[in-house]
Biopython code that builds the backbone (N, CA, C, O; Angstrom):
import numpy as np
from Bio.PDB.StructureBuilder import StructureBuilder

atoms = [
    (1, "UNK", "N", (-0.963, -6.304, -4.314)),
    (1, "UNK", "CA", (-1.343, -5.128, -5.049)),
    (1, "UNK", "C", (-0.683, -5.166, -6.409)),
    (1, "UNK", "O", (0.491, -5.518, -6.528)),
    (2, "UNK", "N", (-1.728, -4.659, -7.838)),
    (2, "UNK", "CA", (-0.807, -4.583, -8.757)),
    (2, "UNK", "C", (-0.232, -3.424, -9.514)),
    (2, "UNK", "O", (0.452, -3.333, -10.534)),
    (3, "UNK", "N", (-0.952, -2.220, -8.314)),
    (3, "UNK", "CA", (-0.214, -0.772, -8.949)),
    (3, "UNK", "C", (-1.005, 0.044, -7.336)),
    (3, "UNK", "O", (-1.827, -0.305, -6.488)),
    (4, "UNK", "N", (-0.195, 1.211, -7.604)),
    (4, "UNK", "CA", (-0.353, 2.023, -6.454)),
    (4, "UNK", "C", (-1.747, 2.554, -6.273)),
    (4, "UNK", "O", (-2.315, 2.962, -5.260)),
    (5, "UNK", "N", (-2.114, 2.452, -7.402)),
    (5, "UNK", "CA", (-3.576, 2.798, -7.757)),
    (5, "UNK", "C", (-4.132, 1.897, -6.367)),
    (5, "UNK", "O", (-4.260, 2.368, -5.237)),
    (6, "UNK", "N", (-4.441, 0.380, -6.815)),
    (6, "UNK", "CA", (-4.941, -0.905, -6.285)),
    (6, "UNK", "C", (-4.880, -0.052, -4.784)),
    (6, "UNK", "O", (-5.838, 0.538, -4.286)),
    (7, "UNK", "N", (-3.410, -0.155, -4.165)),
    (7, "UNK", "CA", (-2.623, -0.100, -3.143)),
    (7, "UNK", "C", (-3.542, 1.300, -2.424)),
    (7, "UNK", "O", (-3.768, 1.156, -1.223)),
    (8, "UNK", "N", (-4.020, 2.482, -3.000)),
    (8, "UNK", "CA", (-4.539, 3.647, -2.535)),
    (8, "UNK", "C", (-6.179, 3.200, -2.253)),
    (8, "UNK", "O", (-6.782, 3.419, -1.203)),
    (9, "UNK", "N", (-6.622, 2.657, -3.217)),
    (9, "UNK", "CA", (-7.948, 1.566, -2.876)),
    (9, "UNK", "C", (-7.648, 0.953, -1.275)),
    (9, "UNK", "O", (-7.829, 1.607, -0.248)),
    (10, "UNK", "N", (-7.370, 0.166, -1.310)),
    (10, "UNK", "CA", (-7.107, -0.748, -0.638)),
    (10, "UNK", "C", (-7.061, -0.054, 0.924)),
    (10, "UNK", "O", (-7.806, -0.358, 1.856)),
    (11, "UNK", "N", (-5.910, 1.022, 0.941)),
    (11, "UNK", "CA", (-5.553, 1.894, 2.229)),
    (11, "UNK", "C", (-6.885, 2.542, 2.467)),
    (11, "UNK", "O", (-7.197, 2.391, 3.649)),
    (12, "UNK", "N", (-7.506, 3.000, 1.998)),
    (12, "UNK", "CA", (-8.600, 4.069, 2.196)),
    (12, "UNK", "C", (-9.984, 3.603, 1.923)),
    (12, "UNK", "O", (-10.864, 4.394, 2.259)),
    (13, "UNK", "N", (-10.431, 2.274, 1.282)),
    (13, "UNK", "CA", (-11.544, 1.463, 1.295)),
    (13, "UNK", "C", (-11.831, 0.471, 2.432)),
    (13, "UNK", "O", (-12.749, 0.531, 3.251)),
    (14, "UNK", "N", (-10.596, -0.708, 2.288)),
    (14, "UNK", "CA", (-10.979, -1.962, 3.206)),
    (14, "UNK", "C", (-9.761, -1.876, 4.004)),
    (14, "UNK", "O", (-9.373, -2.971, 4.413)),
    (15, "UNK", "N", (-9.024, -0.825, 4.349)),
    (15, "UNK", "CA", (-7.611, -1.183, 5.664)),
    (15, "UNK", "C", (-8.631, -1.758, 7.040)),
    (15, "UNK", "O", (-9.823, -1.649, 7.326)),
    (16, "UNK", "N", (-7.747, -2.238, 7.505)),
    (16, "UNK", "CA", (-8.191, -2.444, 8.909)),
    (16, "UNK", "C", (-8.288, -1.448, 10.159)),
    (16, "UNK", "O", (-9.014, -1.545, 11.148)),
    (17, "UNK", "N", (-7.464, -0.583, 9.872)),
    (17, "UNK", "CA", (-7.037, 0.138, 11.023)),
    (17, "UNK", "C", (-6.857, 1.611, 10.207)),
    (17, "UNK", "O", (-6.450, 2.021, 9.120)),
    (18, "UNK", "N", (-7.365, 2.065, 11.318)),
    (18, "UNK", "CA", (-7.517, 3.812, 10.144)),
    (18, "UNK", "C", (-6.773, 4.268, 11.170)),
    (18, "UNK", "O", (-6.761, 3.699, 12.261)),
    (19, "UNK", "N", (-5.879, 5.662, 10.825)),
    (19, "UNK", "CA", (-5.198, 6.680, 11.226)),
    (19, "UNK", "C", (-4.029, 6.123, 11.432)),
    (19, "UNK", "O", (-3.289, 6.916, 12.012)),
    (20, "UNK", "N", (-3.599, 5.248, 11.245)),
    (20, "UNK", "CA", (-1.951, 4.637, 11.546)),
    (20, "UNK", "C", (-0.905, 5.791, 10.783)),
    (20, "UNK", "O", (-1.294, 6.083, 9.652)),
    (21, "UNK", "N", (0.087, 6.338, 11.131)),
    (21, "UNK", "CA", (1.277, 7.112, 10.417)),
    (21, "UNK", "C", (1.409, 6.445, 9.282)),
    (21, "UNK", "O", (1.385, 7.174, 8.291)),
    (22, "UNK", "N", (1.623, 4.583, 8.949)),
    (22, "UNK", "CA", (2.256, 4.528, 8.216)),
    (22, "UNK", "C", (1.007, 4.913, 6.733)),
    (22, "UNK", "O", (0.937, 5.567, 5.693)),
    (23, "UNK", "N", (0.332, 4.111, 7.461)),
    (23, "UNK", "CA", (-1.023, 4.186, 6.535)),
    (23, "UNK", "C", (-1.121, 5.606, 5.897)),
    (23, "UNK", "O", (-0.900, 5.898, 4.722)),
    (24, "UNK", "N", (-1.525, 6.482, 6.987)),
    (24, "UNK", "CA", (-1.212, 8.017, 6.054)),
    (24, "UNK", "C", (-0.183, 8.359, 5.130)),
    (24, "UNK", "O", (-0.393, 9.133, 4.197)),
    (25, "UNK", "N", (0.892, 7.834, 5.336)),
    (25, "UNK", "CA", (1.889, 8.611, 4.557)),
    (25, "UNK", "C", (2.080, 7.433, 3.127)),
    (25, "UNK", "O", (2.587, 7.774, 2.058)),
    (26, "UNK", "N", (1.641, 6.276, 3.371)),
    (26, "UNK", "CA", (1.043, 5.318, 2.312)),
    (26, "UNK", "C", (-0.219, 5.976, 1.450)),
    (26, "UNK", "O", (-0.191, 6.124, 0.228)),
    (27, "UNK", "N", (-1.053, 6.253, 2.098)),
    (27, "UNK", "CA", (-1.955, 7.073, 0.704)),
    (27, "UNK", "C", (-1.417, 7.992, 0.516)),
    (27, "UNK", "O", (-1.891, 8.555, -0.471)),
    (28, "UNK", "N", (-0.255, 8.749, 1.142)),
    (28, "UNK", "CA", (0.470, 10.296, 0.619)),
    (28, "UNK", "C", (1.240, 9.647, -0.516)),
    (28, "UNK", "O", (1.504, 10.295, -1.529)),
    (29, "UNK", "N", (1.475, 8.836, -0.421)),
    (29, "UNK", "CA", (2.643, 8.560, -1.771)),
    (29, "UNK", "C", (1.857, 7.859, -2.526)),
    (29, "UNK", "O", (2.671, 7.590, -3.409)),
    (30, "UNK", "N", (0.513, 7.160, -2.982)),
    (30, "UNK", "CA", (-0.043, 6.742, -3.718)),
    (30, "UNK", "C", (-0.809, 7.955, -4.155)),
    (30, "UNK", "O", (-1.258, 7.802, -5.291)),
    (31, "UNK", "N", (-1.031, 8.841, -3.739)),
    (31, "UNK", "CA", (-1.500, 10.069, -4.611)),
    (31, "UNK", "C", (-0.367, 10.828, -5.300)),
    (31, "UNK", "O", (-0.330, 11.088, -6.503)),
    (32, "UNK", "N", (0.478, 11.123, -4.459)),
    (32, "UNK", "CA", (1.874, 11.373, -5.396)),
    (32, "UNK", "C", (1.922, 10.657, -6.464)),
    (32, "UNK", "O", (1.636, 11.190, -7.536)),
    (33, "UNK", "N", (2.302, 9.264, -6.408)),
    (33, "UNK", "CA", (2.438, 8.206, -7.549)),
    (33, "UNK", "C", (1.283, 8.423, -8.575)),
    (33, "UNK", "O", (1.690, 8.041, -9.673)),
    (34, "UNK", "N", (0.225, 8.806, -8.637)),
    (34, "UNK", "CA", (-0.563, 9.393, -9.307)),
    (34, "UNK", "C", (-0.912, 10.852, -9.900)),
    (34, "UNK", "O", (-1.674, 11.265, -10.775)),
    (35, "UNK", "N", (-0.077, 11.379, -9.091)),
    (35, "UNK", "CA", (0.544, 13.015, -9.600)),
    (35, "UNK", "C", (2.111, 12.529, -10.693)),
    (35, "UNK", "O", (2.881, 13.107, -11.459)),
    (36, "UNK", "N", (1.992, 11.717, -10.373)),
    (36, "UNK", "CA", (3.673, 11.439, -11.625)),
    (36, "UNK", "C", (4.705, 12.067, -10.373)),
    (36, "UNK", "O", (5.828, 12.318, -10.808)),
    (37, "UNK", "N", (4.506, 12.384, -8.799)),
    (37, "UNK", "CA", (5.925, 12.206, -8.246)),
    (37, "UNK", "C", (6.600, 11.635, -7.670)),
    (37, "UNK", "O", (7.694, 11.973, -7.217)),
    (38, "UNK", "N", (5.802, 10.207, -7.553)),
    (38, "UNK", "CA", (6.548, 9.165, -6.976)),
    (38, "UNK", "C", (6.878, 8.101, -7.768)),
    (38, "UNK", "O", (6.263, 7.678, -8.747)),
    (39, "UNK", "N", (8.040, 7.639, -7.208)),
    (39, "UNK", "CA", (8.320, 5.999, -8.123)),
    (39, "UNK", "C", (7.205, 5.232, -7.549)),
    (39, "UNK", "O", (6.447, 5.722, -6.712)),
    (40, "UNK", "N", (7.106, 4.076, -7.976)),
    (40, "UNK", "CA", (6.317, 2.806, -7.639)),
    (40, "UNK", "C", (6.939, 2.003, -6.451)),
    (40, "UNK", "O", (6.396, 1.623, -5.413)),
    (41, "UNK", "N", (7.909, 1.885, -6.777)),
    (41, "UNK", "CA", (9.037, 1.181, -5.785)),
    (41, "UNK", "C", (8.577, 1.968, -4.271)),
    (41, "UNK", "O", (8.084, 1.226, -3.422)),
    (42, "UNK", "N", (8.699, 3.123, -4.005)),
    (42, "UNK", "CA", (9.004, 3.900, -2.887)),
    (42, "UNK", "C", (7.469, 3.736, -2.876)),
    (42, "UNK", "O", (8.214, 4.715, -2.851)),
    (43, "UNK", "N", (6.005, 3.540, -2.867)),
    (43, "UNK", "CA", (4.699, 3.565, -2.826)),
    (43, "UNK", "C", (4.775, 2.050, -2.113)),
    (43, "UNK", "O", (4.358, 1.652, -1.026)),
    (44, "UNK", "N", (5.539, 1.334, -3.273)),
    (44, "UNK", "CA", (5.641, -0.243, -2.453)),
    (44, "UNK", "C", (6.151, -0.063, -1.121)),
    (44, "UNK", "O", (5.441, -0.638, -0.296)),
    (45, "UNK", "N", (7.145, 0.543, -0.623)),
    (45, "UNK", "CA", (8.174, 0.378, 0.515)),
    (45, "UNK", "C", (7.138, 0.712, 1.511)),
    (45, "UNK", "O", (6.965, -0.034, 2.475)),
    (46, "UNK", "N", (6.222, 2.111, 1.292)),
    (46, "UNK", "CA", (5.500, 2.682, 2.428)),
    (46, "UNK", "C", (4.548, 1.907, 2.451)),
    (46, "UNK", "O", (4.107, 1.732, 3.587)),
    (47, "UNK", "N", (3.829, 1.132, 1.319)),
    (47, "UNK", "CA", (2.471, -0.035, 1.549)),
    (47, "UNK", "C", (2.943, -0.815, 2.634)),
    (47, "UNK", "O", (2.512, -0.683, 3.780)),
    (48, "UNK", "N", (4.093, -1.877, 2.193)),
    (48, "UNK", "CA", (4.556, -2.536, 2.981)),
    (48, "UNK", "C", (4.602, -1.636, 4.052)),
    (48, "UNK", "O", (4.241, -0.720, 3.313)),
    (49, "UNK", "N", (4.726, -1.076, 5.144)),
    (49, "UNK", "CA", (5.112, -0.366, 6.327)),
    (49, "UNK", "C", (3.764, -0.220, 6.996)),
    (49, "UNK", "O", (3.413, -0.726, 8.062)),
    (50, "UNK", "N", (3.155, 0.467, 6.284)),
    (50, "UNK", "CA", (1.385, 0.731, 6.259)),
    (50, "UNK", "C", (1.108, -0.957, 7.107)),
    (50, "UNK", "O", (1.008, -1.102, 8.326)),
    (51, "UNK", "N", (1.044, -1.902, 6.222)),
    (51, "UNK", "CA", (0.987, -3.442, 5.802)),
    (51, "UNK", "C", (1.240, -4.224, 7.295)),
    (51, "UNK", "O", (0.415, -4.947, 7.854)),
    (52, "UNK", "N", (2.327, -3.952, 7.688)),
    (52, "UNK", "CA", (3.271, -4.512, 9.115)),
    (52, "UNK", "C", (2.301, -3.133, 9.829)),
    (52, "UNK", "O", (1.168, -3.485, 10.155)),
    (53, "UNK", "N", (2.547, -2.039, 10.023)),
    (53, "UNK", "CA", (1.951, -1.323, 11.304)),
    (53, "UNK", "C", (0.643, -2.128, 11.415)),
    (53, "UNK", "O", (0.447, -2.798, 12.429)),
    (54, "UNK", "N", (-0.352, -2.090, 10.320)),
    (54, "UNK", "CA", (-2.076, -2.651, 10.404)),
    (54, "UNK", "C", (-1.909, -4.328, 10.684)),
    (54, "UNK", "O", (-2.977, -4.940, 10.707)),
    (55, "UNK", "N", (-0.432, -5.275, 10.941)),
    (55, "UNK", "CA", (-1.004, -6.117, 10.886)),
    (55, "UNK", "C", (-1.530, -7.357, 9.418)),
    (55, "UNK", "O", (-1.701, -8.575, 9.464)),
    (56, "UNK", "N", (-1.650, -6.434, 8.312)),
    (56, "UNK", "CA", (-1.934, -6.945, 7.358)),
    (56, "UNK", "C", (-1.028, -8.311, 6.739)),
    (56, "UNK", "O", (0.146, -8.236, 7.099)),
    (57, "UNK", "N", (-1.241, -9.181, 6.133)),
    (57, "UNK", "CA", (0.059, -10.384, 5.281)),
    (57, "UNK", "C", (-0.091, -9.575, 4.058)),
    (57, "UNK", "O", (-1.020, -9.218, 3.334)),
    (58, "UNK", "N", (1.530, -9.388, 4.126)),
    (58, "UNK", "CA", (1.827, -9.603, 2.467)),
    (58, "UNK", "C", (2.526, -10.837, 1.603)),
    (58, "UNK", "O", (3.609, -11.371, 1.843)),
    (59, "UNK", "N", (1.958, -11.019, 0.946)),
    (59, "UNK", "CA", (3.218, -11.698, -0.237)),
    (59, "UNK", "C", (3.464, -11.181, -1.200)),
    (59, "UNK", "O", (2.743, -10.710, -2.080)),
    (60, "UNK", "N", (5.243, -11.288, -1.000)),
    (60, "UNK", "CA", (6.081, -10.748, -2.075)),
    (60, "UNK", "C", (6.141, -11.824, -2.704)),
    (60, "UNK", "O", (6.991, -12.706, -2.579)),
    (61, "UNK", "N", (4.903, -11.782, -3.669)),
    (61, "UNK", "CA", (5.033, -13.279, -5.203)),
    (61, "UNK", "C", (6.036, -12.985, -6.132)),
    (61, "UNK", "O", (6.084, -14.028, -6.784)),
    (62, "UNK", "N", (6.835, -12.252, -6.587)),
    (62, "UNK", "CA", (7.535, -12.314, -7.546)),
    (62, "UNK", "C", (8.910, -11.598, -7.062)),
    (62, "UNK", "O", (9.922, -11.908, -7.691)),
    (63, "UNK", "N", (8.996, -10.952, -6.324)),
    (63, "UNK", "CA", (9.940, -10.002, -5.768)),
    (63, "UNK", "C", (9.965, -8.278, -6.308)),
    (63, "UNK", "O", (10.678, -7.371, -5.879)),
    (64, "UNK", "N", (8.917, -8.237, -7.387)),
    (64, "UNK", "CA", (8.318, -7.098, -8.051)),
    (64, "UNK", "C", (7.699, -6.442, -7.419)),
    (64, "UNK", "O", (7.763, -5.214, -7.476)),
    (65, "UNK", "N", (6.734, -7.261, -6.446)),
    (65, "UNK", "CA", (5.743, -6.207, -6.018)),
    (65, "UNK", "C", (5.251, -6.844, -4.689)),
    (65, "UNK", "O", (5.938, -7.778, -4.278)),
    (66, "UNK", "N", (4.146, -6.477, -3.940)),
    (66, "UNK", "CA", (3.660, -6.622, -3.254)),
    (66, "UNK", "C", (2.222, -7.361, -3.151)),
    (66, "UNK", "O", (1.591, -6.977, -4.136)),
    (67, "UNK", "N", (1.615, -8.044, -2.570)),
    (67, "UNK", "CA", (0.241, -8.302, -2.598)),
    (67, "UNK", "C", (-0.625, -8.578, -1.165)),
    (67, "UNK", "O", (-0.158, -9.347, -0.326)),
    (68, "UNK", "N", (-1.546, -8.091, -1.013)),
    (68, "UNK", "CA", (-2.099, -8.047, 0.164)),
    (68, "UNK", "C", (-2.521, -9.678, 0.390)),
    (68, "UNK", "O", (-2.838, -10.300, -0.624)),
    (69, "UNK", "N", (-2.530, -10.235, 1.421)),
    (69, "UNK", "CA", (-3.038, -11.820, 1.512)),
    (69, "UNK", "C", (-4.236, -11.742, 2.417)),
    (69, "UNK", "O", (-4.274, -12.333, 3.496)),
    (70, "UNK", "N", (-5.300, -10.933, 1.909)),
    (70, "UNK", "CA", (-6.305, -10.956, 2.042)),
    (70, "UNK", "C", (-7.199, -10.607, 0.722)),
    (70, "UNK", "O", (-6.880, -9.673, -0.014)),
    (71, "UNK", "N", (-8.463, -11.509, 0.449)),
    (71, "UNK", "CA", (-9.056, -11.315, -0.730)),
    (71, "UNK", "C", (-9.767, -10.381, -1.133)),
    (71, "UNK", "O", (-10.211, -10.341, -2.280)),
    (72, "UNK", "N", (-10.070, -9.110, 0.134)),
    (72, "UNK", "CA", (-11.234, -8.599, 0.084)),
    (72, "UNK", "C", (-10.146, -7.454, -0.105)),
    (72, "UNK", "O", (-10.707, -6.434, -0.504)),
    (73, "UNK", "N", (-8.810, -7.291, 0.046)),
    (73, "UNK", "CA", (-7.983, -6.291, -0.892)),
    (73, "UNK", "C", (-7.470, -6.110, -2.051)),
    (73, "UNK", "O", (-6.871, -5.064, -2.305)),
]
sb = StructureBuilder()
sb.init_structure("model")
sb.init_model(0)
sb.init_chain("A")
sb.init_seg("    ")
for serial, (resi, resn, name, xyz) in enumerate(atoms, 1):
    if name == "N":
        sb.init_residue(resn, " ", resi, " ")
    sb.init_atom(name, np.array(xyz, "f"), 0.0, 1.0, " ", f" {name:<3s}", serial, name[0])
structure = sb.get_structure()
């Protein structure tokens, strides 16, 4: 993912698994992060969580951020 934006796409378009806790509270903080009340960092922490509950690969390519290792995210 390259912003929480991407990351709120991603949860609520192509996730795998709908209704997971982490997943919910992952688009709760990517709408926050888009209200200006979340950091980015803390949007990353809950993606990742979201990420591991669904199963999903991430790679941490840079140690910045996150990226889904699937193409169709």
């Amino acid at each position: 993912m390259r912003s929480p934006q991407d990351a709120l796409y991603a949860l609520v378009s192509d996730w795998p698994v709908n209704a997971g806790v982490h997943q919910q509270r992952a688009i709760d903080f990517c709408r926050a992060w888009l209200a200006g009340r979340m950091p980015a960092e803390t949007v990353r922490q809950a993606f990742t969580l979201a990420a591991l509950e669904a199963g999903v690969a991430i790679n941490d390519y840079d140690g910045a951020g996150s990226s889904v290792g699937n193409p169709l995210v």
